[in-house]
C-alpha positions in Angstrom: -23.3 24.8 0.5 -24.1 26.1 3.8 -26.3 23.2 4.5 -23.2 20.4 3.7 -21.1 22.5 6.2 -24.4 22.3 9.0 -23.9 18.2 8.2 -20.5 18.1 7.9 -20.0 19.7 11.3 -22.6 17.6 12.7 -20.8 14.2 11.4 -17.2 15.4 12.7 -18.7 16.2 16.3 -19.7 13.1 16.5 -16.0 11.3 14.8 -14.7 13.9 17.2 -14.3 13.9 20.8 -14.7 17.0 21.9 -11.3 18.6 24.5 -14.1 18.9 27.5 -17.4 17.3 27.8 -18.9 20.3 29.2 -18.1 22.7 26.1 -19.0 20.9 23.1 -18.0 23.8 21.0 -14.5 22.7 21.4 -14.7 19.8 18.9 -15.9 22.1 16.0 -14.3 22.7 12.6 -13.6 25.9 10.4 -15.5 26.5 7.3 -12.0 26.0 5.5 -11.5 22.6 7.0 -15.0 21.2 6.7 -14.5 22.5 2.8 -11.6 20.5 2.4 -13.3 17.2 4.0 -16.2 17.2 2.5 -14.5 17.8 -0.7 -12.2 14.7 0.2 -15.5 12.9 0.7 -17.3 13.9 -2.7 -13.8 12.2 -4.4 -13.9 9.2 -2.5 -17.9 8.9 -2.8 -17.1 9.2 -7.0 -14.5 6.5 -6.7 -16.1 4.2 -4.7 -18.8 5.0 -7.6 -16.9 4.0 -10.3 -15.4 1.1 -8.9 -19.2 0.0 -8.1 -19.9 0.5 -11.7 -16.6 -1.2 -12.8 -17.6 -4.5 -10.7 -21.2 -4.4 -12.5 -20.1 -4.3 -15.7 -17.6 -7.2 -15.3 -20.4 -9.1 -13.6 -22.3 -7.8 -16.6 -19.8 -9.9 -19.4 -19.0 -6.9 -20.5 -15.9 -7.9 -22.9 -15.3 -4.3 -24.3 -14.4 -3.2 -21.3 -12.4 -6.4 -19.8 -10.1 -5.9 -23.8 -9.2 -2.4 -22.5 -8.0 -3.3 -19.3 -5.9 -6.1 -20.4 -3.0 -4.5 -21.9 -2.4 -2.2 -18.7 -2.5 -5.3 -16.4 -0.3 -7.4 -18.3 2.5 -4.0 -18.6 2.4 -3.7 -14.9 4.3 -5.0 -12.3 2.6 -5.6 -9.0 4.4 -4.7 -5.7 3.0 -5.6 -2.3 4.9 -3.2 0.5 4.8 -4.4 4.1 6.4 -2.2 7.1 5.0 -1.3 10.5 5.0 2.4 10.2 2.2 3.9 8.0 4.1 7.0 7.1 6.9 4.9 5.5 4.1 2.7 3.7 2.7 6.1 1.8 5.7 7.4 0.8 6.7 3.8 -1.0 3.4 3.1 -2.2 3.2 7.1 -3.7 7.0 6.6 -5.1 6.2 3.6 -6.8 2.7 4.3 -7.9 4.7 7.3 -9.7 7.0 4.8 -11.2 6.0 3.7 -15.2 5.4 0.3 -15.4 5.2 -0.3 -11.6 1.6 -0.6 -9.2 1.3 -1.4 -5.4 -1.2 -4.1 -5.6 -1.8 -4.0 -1.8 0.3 -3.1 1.8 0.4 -4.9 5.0 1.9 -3.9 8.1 3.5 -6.8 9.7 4.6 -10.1 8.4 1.7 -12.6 9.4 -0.6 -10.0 7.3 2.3 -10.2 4.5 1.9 -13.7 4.0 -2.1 -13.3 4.0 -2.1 -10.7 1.0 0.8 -12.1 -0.7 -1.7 -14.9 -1.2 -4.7 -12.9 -2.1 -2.9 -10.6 -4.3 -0.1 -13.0 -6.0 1.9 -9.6 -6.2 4.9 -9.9 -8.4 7.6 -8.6 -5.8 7.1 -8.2 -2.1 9.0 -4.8 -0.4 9.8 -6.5 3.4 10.6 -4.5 6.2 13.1 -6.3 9.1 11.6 -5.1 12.6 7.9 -5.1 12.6 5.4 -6.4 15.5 3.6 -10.1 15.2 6.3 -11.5 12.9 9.1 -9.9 11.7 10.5 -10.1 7.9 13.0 -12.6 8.0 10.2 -14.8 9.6 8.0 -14.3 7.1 10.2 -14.3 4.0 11.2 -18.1 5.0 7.1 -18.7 5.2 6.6 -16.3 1.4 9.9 -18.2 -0.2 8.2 -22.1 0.3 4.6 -20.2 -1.0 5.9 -18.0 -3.6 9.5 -19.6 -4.2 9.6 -17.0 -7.9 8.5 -14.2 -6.7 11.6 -11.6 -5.4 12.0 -10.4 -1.9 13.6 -7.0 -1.1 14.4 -6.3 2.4 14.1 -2.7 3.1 15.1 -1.7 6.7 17.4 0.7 8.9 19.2 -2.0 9.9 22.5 -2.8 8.6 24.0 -5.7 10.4 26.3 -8.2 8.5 24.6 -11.1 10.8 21.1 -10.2 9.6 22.1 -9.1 5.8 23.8 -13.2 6.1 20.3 -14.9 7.4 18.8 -12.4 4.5 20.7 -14.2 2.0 20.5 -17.8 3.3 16.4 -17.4 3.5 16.3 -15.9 -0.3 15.9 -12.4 0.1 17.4 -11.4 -3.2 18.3 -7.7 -2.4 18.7 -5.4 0.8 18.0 -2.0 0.8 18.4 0.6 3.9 16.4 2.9 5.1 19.2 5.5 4.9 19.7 5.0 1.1 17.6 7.0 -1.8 14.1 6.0 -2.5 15.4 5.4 -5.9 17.9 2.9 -4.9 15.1 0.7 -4.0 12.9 1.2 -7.3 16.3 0.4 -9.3 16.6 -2.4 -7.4 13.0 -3.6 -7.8 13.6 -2.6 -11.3 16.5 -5.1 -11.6 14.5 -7.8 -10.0 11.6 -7.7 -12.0 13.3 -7.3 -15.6 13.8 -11.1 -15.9 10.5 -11.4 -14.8 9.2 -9.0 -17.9 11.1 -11.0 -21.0 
């Protein structure tokens, strides 16, 4: 153990920059916090495993595995989210990975990206945010309603302007959601969207 933390410290002075250039000492880690990132990185190392050995055994043929996985894909709705700020992006993607019968398929954090993993991922409904950098929502719900004319739109954003909610409408966007509302108004709404979708 005391050998990861000699290599653990030596990999985060190096991520790290240290506060002065004269006193390298300044950049280094506690025992408790190299514990807790190199535990981070022995979970991601085993995921990135498994998904390894995952994409193997597909390439593989093997059909034992491929029957298994079916019935989850087919019982769960994909949702791509797309806002600006990260920090809002985790706390939808964790509320609706939580959700039964929901998955985030993907994220994206402004609307020209949006309309690049709404293609790669053919997610089943597609979270929008209204203000974001590059091209804004309403932008890019015009561009995802002529590519993906059945797949819902939900605009999610702080703003609550009657002009904007009327564009919303006119483009498609078949629900809109504020910021200021309950998480759970948005997954009932998403709910709502994709039950048609599910019969």
């Amino acid at each position: 153990m005391k050998r990861a933390h000699k290599t653990l410290r030596a990999k985060v002075r190096k991520i790290i920059r240290p506060a002065y250039p004269t006193q390298p000492e300044k950049a280094e880690i506690s025992i408790d916090e190299a514990d807790d990132l190199y535990r981070e990185i022995r979970i991601e190392n085993r995921l990135m495993g498994e998904k390894g050995k995952e994409a193997r055994s597909k390439r593989s043929g093997s059909h034992k595995r491929q029957d298994m996985r079916t019935p989850r894909s087919h019982s769960c709705k994909s949702v791509l989210i797309v806002d600006d700020n990260p920090w809002i992006r985790k706390v939808l993607c964790e509320r609706f990975q939580r959700e039964a019968g929901l998955a985030v398929c993907g994220e994206a954090e402004n609307g020209k990206e949006a309309i690049e993993k709404a293609q790669q991922l053919r997610p089943e409904l597609i979270v929008l945010d209204l203000s974001m950098p590059v091209m804004n929502g309403l932008d890019a719900a015009r561009i995802l309603r002529r590519l993906m004319p059945s797949v819902p739109l939900i605009m999610y954003s702080a703003f609550g302007d009657k002009l904007i909610e009327r564009q919303a409408r006119l483009i498609g966007i078949r629900a809109l959601v504020s910021k200021s509302q309950d998480a759970a108004v948005l997954i009932s709404k998403a709910r709502s969207l994709l039950t048609p979708r599910a019969a």
